[in-house]
N, C-alpha and C positions, 0 to 999 in steps of 0.2 A: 136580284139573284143572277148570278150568270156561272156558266160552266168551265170549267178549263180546258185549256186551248185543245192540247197535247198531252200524253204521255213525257214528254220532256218537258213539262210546264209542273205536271203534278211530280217529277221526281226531284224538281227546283227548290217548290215549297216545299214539299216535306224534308229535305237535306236540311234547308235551314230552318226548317220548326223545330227538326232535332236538335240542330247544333245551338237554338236560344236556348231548348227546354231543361239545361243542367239541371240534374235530381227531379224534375216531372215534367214531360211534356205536353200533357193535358191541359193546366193553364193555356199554353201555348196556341197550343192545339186550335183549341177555341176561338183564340183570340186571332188568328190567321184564319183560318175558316171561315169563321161567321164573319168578324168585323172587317179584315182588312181585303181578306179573297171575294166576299159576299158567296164564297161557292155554295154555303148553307144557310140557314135560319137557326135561330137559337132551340127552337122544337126539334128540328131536323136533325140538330148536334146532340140533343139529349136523345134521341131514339135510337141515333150512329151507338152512342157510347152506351145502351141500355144495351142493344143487340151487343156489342164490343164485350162487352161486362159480364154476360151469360157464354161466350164462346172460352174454350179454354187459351189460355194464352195473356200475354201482354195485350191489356185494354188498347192502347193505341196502335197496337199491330192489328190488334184484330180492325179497328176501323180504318186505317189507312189499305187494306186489304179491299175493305167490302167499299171504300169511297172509291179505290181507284176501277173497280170491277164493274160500278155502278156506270162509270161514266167511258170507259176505254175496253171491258172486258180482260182478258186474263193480261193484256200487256198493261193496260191500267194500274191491273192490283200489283204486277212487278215490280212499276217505276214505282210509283209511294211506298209499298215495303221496303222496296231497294233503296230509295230517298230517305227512308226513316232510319234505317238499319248501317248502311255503309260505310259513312263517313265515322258516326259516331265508334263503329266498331273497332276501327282501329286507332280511334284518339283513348277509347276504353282499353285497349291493351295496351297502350302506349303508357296510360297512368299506371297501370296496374303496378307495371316494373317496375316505373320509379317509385311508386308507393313501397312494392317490396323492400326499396333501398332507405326509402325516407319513412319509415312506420313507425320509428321508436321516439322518433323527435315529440315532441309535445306542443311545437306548434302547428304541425298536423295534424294531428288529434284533434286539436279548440278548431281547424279549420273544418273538418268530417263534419263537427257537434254544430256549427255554424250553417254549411250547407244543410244539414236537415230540419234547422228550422225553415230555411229559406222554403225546401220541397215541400214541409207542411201548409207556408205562410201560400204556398202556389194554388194545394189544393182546396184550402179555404175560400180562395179568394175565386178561384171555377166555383167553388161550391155557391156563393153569392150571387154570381152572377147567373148561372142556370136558374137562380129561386126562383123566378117570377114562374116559369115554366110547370112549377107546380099547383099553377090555378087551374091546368087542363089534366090535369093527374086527376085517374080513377081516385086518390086515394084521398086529394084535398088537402090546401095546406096544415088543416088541425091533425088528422092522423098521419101525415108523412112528420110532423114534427117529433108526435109523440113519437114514431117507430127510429127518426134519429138519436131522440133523446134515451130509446131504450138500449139504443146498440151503444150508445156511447158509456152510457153506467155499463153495460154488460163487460165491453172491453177495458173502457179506462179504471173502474172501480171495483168491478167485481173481480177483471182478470183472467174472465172466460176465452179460452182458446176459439180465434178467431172462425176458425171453421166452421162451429158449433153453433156462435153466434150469426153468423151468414145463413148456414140453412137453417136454422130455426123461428129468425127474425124473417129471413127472407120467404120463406114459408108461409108465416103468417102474412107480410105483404101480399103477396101474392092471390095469397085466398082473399084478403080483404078485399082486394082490389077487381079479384071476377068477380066474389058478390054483390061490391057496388055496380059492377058493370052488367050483370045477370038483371038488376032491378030494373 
C-alpha cells in the first residue's frame, strides 16, 4: 500500500480512470486503485464504494470525493472530482451533438445496444472480483447470495420498480446484518 504523492497525482489518475471507464467507471475504478496504484486493498475499495453507494449522488463521485479528502483534505477531494468530471465532460457534450446529428442512423443505434452490454459485461466482472470480500461480511457468502438472487428475480422477473426494491431488500440487509453483528 502506498499513498499518492500529490493532489496532481490524484487528478492524473482519476482523468484517466475516467477517460478508460466508457459507460462504467467502477470496473475501472478498481482496477487502478487497488491493483495497479496499490493506493487501496480490495476491503478498503469495498467499504469506499459501500459509503459511495449510501451517499446521494454518482457512486464513483461520491468516492473519488471521500478518497481524495482522506488523503489531501478539501484540495484532495477537488483534484479527483475534478480529475473524474473534467475531461469527460466535455468529450460528453461533444458526443451528445453529434449524436443529435447522427441518431437516426441504425448503425448507431446497434453501436448504443453494444456499449451497454460492454458497461454490464464491466459491472459483472467488479462484481467477481470484490466476491472473495464477502467472507468478511456481517452477512456471509449464503445470505449475501440469496439477497442477490432476490433482487435479481425482483428486478429482472417480477419488474419491480427499482426503488422499492433497494429499500426493501436493502432494509432487510441491513437488519440482517446488525443482528448478526448484535450476536
Amino acid at each position: 500500500m502506498r499513498a499518492p504523492a500529490s493532489p496532481t497525482e490524484l487528478f492524473r489518475v482519476f482523468t484517466g480512470l475516467a477517460l478508460q471507464g466508457f459507460g462504467g467507471v467502477l470496473a475501472v475504478a478498481q482496477r487502478e486503485l487497488v491493483e495497479r496504484q496499490r493506493w487501496l486493498t480490495r476491503e478498503q475499495f469495498v467499504e469506499l464504494l459501500s459509503v459511495g453507494q449510501v451517499l446521494p449522488g454518482p457512486n464513483i463521485v461520491n468516492m473519488a470525493l471521500i478518497f481524495g479528502d482522506r488523503f489531501f483534505g478539501l484540495r484532495g477531494a477537488f483534484a479527483a472530482v475534478s480529475g473524474l468530471l473534467a475531461v469527460p465532460l466535455v468529450v460528453v457534450l461533444l458526443l451528445a451533438a453529434l449524436y443529435g446529428q447522427l441518431a437516426s442512423m441504425p448503425a448507431v443505434a446497434g453501436a448504443l445496444r453494444g456499449m451497454g452490454a460492454v458497461a454490464a459485461g464491466l459491472v459483472i466482472a467488479t462484481a467477481l472480483k470484490v466476491l472473495p470480500t464477502l467472507r468478511g461480511s456481517p452477512l456471509g457468502v449464503p445470505l449475501a447470495a440469496l439477497m442477490v438472487l432476490a433482487t435479481t428475480v425482483a428486478l429482472a422477473w417480477l419488474r419491480w420498480p427499482m426503488v422499492w426494491v433497494v429499500l426493501g431488500l436493502g432494509s432487510v440487509s441491513m437488519a440482517l446484518a446488525w443482528w448478526r453483528l448484535s450476536k
